[in-house]
C-alpha positions as CSV (number, residue, x, y, z in Angstrom):
1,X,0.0,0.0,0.0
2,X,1.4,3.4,-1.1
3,X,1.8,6.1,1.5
4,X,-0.6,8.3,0.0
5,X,-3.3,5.7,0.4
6,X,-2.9,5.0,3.6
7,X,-2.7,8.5,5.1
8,X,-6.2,9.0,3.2
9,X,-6.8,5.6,4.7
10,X,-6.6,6.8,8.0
11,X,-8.2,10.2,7.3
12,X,-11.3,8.5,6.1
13,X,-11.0,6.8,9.1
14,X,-10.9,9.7,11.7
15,X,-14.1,11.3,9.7
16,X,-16.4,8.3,10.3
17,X,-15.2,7.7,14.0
18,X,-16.5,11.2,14.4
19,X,-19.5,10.7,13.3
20,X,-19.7,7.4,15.5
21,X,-18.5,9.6,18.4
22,X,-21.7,12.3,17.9
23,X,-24.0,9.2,18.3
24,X,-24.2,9.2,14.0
25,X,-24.2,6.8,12.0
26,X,-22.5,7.5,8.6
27,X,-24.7,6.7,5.8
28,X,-23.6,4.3,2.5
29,X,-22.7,7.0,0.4
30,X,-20.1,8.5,3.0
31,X,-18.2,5.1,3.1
32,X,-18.4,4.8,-0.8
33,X,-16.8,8.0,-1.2
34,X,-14.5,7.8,0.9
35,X,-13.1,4.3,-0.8
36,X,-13.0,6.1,-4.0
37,X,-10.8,8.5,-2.1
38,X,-8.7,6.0,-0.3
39,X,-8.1,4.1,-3.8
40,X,-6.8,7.6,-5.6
41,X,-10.5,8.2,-7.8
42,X,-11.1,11.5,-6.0
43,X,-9.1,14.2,-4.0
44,X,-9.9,14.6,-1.2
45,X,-11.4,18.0,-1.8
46,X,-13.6,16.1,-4.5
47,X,-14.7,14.2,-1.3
48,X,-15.5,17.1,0.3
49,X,-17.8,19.0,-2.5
50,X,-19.5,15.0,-3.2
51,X,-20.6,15.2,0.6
52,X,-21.6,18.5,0.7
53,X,-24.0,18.4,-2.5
54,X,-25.4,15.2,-1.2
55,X,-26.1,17.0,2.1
56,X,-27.4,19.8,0.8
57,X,-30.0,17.9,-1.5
């Protein structure tokens, strides 16, 4: 595993403990994004703007 995809690994990882640790459970489509980030399909910025628009529809 590259260094790059683990350090997103573990970024992803930090987000969705979060939302675990304000009683949330993180829905489908966080987890899915956030593999296309881990595996280098998205930045993580592209992360970012994919949750937001999904949030805000």
């Amino acid at each position: 595993m590259n260094q790059n995809k683990k350090e997103n690994g573990k970024l992803c990882q930090k987000a969705i403990c979060l939302q675990h640790i304000d009683g949330l459970t993180p829905l489908k489509y966080l987890y899915d994004t956030a593999k296309r980030n881990i595996d280098g399909d998205i930045t993580i910025e592209e992360d970012k703007q994919f949750i937001d628009s999904y949030y805000e529809t």
